[in-house]
OpenMM code with the backbone's topology and positions (N, CA, C; nanometers):
from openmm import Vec3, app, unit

residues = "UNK UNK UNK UNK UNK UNK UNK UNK UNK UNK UNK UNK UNK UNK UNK UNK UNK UNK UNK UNK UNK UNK UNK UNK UNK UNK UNK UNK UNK UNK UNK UNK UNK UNK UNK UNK UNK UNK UNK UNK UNK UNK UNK UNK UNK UNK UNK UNK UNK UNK UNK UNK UNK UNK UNK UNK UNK UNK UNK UNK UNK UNK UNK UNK UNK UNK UNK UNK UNK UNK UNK UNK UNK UNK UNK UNK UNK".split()
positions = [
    Vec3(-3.8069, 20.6404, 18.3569),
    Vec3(-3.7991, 20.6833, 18.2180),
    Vec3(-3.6773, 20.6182, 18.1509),
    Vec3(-3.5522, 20.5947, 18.2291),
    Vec3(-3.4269, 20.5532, 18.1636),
    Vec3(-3.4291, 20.4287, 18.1499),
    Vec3(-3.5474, 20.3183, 18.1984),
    Vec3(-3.5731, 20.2248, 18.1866),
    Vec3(-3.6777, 20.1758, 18.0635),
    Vec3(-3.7374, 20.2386, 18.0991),
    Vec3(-3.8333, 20.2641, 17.9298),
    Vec3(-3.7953, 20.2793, 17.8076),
    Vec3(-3.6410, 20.3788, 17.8054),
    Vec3(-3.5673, 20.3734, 17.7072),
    Vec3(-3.4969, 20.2522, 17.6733),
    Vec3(-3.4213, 20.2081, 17.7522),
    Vec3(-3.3750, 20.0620, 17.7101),
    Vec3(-3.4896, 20.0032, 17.7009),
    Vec3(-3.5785, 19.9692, 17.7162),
    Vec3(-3.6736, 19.8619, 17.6922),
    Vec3(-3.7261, 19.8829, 17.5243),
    Vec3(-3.7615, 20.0082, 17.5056),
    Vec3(-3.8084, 20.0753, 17.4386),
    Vec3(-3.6746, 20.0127, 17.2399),
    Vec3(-3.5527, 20.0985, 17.3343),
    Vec3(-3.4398, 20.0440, 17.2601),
    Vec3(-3.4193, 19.8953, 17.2168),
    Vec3(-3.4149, 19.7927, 17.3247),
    Vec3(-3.4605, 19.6762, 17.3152),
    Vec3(-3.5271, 19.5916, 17.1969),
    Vec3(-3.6869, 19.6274, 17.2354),
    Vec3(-3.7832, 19.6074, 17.1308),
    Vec3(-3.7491, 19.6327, 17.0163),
    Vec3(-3.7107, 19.7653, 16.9664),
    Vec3(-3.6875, 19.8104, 16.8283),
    Vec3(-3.5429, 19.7114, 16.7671),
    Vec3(-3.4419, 19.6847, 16.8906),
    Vec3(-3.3323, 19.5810, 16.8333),
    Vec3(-3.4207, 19.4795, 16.7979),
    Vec3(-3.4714, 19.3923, 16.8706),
    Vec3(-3.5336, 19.3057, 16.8532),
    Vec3(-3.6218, 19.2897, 16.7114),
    Vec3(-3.7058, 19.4035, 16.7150),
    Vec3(-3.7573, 19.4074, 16.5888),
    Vec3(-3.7141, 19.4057, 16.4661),
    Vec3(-3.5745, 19.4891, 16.4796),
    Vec3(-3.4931, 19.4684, 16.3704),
    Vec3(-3.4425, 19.3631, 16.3520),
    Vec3(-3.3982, 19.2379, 16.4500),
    Vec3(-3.3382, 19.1331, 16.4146),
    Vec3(-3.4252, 19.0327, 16.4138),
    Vec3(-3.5331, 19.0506, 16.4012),
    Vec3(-3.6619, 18.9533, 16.3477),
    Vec3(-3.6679, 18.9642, 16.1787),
    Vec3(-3.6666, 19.1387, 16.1326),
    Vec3(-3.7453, 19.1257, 16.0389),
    Vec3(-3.5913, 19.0937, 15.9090),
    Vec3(-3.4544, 19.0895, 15.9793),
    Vec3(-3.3234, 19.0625, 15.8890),
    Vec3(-3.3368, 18.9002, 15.9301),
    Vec3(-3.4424, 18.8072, 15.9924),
    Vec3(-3.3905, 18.7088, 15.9863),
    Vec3(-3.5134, 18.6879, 15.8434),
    Vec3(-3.6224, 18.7231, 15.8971),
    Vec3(-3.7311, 18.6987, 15.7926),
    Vec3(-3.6855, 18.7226, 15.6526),
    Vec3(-3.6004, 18.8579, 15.6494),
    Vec3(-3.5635, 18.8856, 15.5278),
    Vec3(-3.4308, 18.7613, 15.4796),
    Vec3(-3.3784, 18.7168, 15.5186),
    Vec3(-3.2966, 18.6157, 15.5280),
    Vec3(-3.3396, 18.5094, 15.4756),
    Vec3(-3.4846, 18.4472, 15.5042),
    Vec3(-3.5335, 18.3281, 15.4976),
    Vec3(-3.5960, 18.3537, 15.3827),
    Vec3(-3.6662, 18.4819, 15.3387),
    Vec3(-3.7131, 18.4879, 15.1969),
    Vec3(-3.6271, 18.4677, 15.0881),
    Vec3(-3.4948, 18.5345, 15.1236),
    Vec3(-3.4038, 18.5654, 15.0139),
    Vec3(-3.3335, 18.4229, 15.0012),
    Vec3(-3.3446, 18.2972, 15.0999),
    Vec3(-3.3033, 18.1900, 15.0955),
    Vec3(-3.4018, 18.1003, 14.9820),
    Vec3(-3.5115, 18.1306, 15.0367),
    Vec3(-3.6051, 18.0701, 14.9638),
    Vec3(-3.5718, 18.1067, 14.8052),
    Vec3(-3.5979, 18.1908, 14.7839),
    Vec3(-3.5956, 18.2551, 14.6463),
    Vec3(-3.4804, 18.2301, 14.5795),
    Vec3(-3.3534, 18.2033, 14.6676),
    Vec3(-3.2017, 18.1281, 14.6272),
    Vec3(-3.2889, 17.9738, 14.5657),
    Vec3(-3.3434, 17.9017, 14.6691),
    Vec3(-3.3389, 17.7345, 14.6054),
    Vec3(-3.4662, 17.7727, 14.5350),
    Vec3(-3.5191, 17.8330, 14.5022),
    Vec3(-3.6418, 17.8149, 14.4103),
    Vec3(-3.5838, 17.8399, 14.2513),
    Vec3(-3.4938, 17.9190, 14.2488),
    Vec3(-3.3933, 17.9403, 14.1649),
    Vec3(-3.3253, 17.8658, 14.1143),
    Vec3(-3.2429, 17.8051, 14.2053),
    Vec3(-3.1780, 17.6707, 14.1859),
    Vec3(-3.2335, 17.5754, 14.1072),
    Vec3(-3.3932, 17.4930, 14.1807),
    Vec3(-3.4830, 17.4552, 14.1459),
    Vec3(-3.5427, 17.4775, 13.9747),
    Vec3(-3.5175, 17.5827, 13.9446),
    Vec3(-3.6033, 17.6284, 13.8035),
    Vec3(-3.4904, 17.6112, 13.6937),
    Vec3(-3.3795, 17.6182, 13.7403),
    Vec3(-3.2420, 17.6117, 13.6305),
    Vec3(-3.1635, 17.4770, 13.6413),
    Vec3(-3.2757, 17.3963, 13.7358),
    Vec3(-3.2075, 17.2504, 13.7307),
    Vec3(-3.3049, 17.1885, 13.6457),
    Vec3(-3.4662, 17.2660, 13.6628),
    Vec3(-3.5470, 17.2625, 13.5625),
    Vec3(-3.5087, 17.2839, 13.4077),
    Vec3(-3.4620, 17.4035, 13.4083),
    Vec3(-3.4674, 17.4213, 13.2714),
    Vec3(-3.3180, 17.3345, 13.2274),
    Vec3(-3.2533, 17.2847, 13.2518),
    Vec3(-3.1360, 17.2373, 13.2294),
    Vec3(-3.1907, 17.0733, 13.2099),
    Vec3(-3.2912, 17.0266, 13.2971),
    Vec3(-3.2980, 16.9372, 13.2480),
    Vec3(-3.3992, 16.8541, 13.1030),
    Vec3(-3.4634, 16.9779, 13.0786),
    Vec3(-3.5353, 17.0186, 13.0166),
    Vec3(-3.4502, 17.0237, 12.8328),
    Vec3(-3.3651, 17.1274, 12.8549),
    Vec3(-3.2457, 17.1355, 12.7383),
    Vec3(-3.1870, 16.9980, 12.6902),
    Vec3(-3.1606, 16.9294, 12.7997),
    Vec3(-3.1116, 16.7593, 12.7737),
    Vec3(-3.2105, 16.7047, 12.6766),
    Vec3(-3.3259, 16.7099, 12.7621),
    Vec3(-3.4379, 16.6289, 12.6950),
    Vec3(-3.4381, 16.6628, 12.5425),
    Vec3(-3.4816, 16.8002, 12.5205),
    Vec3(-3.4628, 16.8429, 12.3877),
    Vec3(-3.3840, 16.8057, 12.3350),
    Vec3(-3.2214, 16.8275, 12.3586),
    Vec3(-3.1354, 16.7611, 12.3115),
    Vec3(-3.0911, 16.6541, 12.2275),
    Vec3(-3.1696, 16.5822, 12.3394),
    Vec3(-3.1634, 16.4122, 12.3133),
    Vec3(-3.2802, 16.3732, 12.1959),
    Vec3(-3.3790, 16.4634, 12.2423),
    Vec3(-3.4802, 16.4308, 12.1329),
    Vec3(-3.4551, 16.5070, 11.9905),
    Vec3(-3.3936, 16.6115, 11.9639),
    Vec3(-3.3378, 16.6779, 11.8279),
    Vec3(-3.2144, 16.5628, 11.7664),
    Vec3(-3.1485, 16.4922, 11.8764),
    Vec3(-3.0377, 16.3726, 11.8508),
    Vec3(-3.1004, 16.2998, 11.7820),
    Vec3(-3.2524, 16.2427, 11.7816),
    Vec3(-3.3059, 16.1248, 11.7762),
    Vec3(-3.3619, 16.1203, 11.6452),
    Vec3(-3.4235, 16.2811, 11.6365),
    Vec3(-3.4464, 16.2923, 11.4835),
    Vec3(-3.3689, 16.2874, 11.4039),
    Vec3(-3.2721, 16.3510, 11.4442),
    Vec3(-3.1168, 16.3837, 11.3412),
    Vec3(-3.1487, 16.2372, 11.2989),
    Vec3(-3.0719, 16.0851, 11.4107),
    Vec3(-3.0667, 15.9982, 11.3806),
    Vec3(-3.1632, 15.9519, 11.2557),
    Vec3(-3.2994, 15.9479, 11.3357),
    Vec3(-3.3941, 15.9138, 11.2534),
    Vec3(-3.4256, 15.9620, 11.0555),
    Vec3(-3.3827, 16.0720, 11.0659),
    Vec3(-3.3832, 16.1600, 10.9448),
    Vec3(-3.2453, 16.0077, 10.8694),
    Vec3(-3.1630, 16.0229, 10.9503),
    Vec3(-3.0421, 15.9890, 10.8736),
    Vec3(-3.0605, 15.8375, 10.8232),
    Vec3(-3.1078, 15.7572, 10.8766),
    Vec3(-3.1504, 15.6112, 10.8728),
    Vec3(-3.2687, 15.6019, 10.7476),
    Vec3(-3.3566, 15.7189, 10.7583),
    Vec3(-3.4566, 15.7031, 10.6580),
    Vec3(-3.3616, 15.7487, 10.4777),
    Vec3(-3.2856, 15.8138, 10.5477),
    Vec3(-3.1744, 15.8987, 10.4177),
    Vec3(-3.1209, 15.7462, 10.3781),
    Vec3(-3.0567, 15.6692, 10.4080),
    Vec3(-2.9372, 15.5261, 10.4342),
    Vec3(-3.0516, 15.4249, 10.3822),
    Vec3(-3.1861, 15.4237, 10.3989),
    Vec3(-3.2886, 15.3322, 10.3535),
    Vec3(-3.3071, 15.3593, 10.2199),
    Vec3(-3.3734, 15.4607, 10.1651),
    Vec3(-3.3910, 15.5749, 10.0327),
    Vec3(-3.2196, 15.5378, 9.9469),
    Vec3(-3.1694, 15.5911, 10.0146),
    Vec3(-3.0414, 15.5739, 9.8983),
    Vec3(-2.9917, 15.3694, 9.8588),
    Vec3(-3.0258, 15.3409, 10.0024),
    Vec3(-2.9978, 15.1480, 9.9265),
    Vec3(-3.1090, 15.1216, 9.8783),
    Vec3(-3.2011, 15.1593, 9.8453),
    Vec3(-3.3373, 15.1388, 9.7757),
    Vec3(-3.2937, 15.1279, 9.6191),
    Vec3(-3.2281, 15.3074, 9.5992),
    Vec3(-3.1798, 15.3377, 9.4566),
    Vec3(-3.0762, 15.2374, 9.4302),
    Vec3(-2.9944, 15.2419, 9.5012),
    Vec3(-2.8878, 15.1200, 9.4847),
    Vec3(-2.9423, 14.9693, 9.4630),
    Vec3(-2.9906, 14.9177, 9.5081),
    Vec3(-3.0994, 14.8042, 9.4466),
    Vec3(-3.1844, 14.8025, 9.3186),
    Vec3(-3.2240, 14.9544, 9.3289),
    Vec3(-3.3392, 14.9406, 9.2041),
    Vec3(-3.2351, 14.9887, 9.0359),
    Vec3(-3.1279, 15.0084, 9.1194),
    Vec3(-3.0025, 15.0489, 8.9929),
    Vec3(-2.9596, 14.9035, 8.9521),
    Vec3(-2.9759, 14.8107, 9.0654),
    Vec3(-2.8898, 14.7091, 8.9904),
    Vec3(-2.9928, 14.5713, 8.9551),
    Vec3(-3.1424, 14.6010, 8.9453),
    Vec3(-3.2043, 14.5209, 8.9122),
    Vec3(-3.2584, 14.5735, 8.7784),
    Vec3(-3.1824, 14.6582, 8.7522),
    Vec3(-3.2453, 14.7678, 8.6082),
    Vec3(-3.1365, 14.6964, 8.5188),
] * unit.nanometer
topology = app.Topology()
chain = topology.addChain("A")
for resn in residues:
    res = topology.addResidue(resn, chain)
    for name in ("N", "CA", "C"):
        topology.addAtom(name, app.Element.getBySymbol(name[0]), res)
C-alpha cells in the first residue's frame, strides 16, 4: 500500500509537471503571436504613414502647379 502511495503521488507530480509545461508552451505561443501582430500592426502604421506623406506631398505639388499657372496667366494678361 505504501508503495502505491508514492507511485500514486508520483503520477499526480508528474501530471502536474506536464500540464505547467503545456501551460508554458501555450502562454509562449500566445507571447510570439503577439509579438507577431504588433510587428504587424506597426508595420502597417508606417505604410499608412508613408502613404498619408505622399498625398500630403502630392496635394502640395498640385497646390505649387495651380498657383504658377496664376502666376503665368497674371503676367501674360
Amino acid at each position: 500500500r505504501q508503495f502505491s502511495e508514492k507511485d500514486k503521488d508520483y503520477f499526480v507530480y508528474q501530471a502536474r509537471q506536464n500540464y505547467l509545461r503545456q501551460q508554458m508552451t501555450v502562454y509562449g505561443e500566445l507571447d510570439a503571436t503577439k509579438l507577431r501582430e504588433q510587428e504587424a500592426l506597426a508595420k502597417l502604421d508606417a505604410v499608412t504613414l508613408r502613404e498619408q506623406q505622399t498625398a500630403l506631398r502630392e496635394q502640395q505639388a498640385l497646390e505649387e502647379i495651380e498657383r504658377l499657372k496664376a502666376l503665368l496667366a497674371e503676367k501674360k494678361s
